[in-house]
C-alpha positions, 0 to 999 in steps of 0.5 A: 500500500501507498499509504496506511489506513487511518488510525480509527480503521486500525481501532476496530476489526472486521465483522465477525461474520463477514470473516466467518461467512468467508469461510463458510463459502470456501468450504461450500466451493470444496462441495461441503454441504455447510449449515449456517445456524450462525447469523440472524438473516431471515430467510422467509419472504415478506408478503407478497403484497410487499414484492408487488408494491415495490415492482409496480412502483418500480415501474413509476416516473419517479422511481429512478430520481434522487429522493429526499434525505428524511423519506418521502412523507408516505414512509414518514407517516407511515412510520408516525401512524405505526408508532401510535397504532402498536405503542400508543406513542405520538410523533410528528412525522415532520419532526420526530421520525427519520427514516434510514437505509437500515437501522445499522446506518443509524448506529453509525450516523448517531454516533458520529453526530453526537460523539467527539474524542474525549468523549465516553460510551456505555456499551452493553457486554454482551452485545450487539458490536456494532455499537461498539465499532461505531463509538470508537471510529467516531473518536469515543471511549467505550465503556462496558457495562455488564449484562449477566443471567443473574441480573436478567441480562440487565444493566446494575443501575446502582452499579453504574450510579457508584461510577464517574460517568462525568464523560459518557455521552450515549449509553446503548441498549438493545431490548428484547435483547440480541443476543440473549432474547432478554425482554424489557418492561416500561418499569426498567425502561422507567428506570433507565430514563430516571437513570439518564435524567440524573447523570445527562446521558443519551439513551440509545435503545435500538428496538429491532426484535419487539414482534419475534415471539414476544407478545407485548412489544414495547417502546422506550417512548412510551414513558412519559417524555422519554425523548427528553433524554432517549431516541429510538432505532428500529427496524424492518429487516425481522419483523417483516424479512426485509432484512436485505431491502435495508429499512429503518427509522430514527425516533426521537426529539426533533433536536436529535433527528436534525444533528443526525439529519445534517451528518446523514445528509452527506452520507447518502442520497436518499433510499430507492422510492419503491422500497419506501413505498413498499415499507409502507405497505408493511407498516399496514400489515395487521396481528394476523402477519405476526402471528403467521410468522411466530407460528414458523419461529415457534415450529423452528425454536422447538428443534433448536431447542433439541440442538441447545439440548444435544449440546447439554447447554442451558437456556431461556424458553421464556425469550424473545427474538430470532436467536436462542441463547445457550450456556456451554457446560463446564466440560468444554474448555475451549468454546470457540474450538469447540464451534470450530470442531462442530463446523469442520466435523458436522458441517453446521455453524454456530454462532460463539457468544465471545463475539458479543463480549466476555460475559458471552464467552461460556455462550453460543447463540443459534439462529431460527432462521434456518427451514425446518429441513436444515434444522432437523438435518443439524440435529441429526449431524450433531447427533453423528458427531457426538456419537462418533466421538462418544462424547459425554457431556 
């Protein structure tokens, strides 16, 4: 090279599962037969009503054009409207709701317009690590505040209240939660929203899980002037298996949306007409579309769980979201060797839970997106495997 990446490239790694989907796809190109339980990338259609919105508006004057940086105002509403149907929440849809090209590019985009170096972040360990990346290429510290099972995967508010927090600015939460399925009530979203009153921090809650088998989704806008101190990301990607289409929003306080608006402004041109407008159909969409798709994740949940069982791995029945979270037995000494073995030796990949943080190192995570036929397929594999190896676990 000519010259040397920057030194905020030289901070963060690669995305794990871009390295490990690598590798998945060098082994499939030898004629191995891999199954990916690993990443969370919805392999169901949205409804079919959605694919015919976006073919006939690909077919519209407008549909090629530059489109405006906040969303056409149909998306806009759309997204206001939802809110209010399914949380009871109000917002101005010219004030308080941003639509983003993917929920991810909003991470990134609230990291940059609000953090300066110097400058701390509360990150949840485990957690998703995008939050972590984007802290630190905006220039910030990252601080992590433990999440463990005795705590209900939580964050100790009392703990964090005995710490200096003088320098953090965004503080990252995530419910129900990736990657343990944890779920929230408004009495802890109460409490985190007295908690960033008191020491003037940012609550950044990102909110793409509410609708996988959960049965009372929730809002962190739903308490009362939340959006003082708190914004909200979320998200079509797993509700509505667009994952790839990249839709996502921004709500919040019109002060927080402007300082996001003006860095997203120089960061795009605006997302394809068509795929707004088919958003917008998916925001109609009524129960009866939640409650198809969590019969489908309920079906494949049941033989993970047989998966989480051959594995002698202890978990949560009563979790949200598209994953199941395990806790490895005290027998493996070495959990990434161990998912690496299963890889090579049963051909089926499975996500480790050290990618999250250290309090996921005793974890894995396997994904519910994957058919019935690759599942039980897995099942069968894993059983091979241990019995070919006569492992007691």
């Amino acid at each position: 090279m000519i010259i040397k990446p920057s030194h905020r490239i030289g901070q963060v790694q690669t995305y794990y599962f871009a390295t490990k989907n690598a590798q998945i796809a060098a082994m499939k190109s030898m004629g191995k037969d891999v199954i990916n339980l690993g990443i969370g990338s919805p392999d169901l259609h949205p409804p079919q009503e959605i694919i015919d919105t976006l073919q006939e508006a690909s077919k519209g004057v407008l549909a090629n054009k530059y489109q405006g940086y906040k969303g056409i105002s149909e998306l806009r509403d759309a997204f206001a409207e939802w809110y209010d149907k399914w949380f009871s929440v109000a917002l101005d849809p010219n004030k308080n709701v941003l639509p983003l090209i993917g929920s991810k590019e909003g991470i990134m985009h609230i990291s940059m317009a609000f953090l300066n170096e110097g400058d701390e972040v509360l990150v949840p360990n485990p957690g998703y690590p995008a939050y972590r990346m984007a802290s630190k290429l905006a220039g910030a510290t990252v601080r992590n505040f433990s999440l463990r099972a005795d705590h209900q995967w939580k964050p100790d508010l009392d703990a964090l209240r005995q710490q200096d927090l003088s320098k953090v600015k965004i503080m990252w939460i995530n419910y129900p939660n990736m990657p343990t399925g944890q779920k929230a009530d408004l009495q802890f979203f109460e409490e985190i929203i007295a908690f960033a009153r008191e020491k003037e921090i940012l609550i950044c809650h990102d909110n793409p899980y509410g609708f996988i088998l959960n049965d009372e989704p929730i809002s962190i806008m739903q308490v009362k002037d939340a959006s003082d101190v708190a914004i909200e990301l979320n998200s079509l990607s797993k509700c509505f298996n667009m994952a790839g289409w990249r839709v996502g929003v921004m709500v919040g306080k019109s002060e927080y949306i402007n300082a996001v608006m003006t860095f997203k402004s120089n960061m795009d041109s605006g997302m394809y007409q068509p795929i707004q407008l088919a958003a917008v159909k998916a925001l109609s969409l009524d129960q009866a579309w939640f409650d198809e798709l969590n019969e489908i994740y309920k079906k494949r949940r049941e033989i993970v769980w047989q998966i989480m069982d051959l594995l002698a791995c202890e978990y949560e029945k009563d979790s949200a979201g598209l994953f199941v979270w395990g806790l490895v037995p005290e027998s493996v000494f070495n959990v990434e060797a161990w998912i690496e073995e299963i890889l090579q030796k049963a051909l089926v990949f499975i996500t480790p839970g050290f990618i999250f943080g250290d309090n996921g190192d005793r974890y894995i995570r396997i994904s519910l997106c994957s058919n019935i036929e690759n599942l039980n397929r897995s099942v069968e594999r894993i059983t091979a495997l241990l019995e070919k190896q006569k492992v007691v676990i």
